[in-house]
C-alpha positions in Angstrom: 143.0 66.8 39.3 143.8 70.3 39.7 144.7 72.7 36.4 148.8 72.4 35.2 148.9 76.3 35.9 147.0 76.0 39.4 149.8 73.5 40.1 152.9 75.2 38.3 151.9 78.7 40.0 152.0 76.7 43.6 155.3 75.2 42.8 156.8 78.5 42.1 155.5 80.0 45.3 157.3 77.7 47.2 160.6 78.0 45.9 159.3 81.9 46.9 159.3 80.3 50.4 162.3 79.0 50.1 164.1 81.6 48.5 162.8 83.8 51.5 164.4 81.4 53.7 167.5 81.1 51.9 168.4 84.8 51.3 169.3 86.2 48.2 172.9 85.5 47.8 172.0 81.7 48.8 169.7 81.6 45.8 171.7 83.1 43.5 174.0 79.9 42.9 170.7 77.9 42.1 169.6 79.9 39.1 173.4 79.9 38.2 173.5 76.0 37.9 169.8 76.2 37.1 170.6 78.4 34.1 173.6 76.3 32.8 171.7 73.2 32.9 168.9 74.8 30.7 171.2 76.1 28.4 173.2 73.0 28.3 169.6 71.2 27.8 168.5 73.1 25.4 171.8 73.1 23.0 172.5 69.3 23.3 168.8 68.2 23.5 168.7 67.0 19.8 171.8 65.2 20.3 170.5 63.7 23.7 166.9 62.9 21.9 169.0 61.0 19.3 170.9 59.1 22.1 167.8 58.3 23.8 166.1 57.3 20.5 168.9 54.6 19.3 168.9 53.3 23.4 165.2 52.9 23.0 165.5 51.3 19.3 167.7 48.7 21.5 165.2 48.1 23.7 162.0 48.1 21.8 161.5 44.2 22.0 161.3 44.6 26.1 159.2 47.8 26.0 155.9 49.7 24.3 155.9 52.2 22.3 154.1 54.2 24.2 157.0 53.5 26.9 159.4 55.6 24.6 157.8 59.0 26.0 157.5 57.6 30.0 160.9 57.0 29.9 162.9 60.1 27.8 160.5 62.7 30.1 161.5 60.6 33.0 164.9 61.2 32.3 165.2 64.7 31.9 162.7 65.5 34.7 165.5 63.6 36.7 168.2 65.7 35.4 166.8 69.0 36.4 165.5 68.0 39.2 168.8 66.4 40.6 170.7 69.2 39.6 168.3 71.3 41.5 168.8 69.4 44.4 172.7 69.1 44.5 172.4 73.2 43.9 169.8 73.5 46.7 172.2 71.1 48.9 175.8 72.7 48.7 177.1 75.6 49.1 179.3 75.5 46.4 178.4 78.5 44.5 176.8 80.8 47.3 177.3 84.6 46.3 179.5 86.1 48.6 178.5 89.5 50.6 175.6 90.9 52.8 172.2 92.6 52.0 169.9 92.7 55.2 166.4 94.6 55.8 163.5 94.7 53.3 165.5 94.8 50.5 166.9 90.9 52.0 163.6 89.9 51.8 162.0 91.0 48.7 165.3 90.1 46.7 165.5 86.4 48.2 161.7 85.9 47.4 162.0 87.0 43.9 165.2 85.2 43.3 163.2 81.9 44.8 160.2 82.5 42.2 162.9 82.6 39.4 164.2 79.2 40.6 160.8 77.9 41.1 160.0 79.4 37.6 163.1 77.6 36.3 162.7 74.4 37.8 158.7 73.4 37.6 158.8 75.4 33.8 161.6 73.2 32.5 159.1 69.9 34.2 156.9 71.5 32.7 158.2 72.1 29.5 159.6 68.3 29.4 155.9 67.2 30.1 154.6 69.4 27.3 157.2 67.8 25.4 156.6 64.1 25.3 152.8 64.8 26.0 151.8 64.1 29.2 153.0 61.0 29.6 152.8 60.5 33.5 149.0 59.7 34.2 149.2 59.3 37.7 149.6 63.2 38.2 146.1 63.5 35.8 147.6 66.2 32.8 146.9 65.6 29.4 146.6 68.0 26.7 142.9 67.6 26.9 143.4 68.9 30.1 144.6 72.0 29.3 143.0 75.4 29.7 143.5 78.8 27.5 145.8 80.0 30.0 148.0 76.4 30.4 148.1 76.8 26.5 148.9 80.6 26.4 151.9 79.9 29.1 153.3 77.1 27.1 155.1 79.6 25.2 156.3 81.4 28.5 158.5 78.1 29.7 162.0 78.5 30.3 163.7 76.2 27.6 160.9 77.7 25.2 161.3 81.2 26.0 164.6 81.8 27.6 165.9 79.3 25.0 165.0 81.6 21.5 168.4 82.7 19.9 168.6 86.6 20.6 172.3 87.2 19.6 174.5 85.7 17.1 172.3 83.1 17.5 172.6 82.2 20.8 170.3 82.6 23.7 169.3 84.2 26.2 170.4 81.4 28.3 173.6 81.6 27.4 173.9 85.2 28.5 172.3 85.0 31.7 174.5 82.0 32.4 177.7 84.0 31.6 176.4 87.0 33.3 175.5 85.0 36.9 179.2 83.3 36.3 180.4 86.8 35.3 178.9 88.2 38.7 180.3 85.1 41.4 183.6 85.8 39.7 183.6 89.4 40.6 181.6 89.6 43.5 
């Protein structure tokens, strides 16, 4: 199987591709949801983990164990990634206005490797999280290189997530500052 970063780093240039697609303005309601949800995630998630952990204590007699980890990563990678889909999907938050020429194109394909960087980091992340627990898709932590363990760090709930100011974080800004931003156009 190939290295985690080999197939993060592909994942993120393809929401490039798409975001150069898209345009700029397109992408820009992604990260908004995108950002939200990660800050939402990342506030709540002991909360959630405790939800998860007494639903799981009610099913322990029908499942393993080992289950437990399968199933709470499963769940959050299905949250981000239907949120990202819905955002993808709708129009509903599509920044309003018009950029053209070179400065179109290299906007919309870095605003598409923030997405990308958003959404496979926070799978990522989630992975990382309840250690590897999909097999199929051959990562352990084993597995992982120098880099994968170096870029750990560098994952959106993990980095973006660190309180900065009166103890929130940066999440929380960027959210209110993208909201901030469709608001005024």
């Amino acid at each position: 199987m190939i290295p985690i970063e080999i197939f993060f780093s592909a994942l993120v240039f393809v929401f490039a591709l798409i975001g150069l697609a898209r345009g700029f303005l397109r992408e820009l309601g992604v990260t908004t949801v995108m950002m939200f949800l990660l800050f939402f995630l990342s506030l709540f998630e002991p909360e959630l983990d405790r939800g998860l952990m007494k639903v799981m204590d009610a099913g322990s007699r029908v499942m393993a164990a080992s289950d437990e980890n399968l199933i709470k990563c499963a769940i959050f990678i299905f949250v981000i990634i239907g949120s990202a889909f819905v955002s993808y999907e709708g129009e509903t938050l599509a920044f309003g206005g018009r950029i053209r020429g070179t400065q179109a194109v290299i906007l919309g394909l870095l605003t598409g490797m923030l997405n990308g960087y958003l959404i496979a980091g926070s799978l990522w992340y989630y992975m990382d999280r309840f250690n590897y627990p999909f097999e199929i898709l051959g990562f352990s932590v084993e597995n992982l290189s120098a880099i994968a363990q170096k870029m750990i760090e560098f994952l959106p709930i993990t980095f973006l997530g660190r309180p900065v100011l009166f103890g929130q974080s940066l999440l929380l800004y960027l959210s209110a500052l993208l909201l901030l931003a469709r608001v005024i156009r």
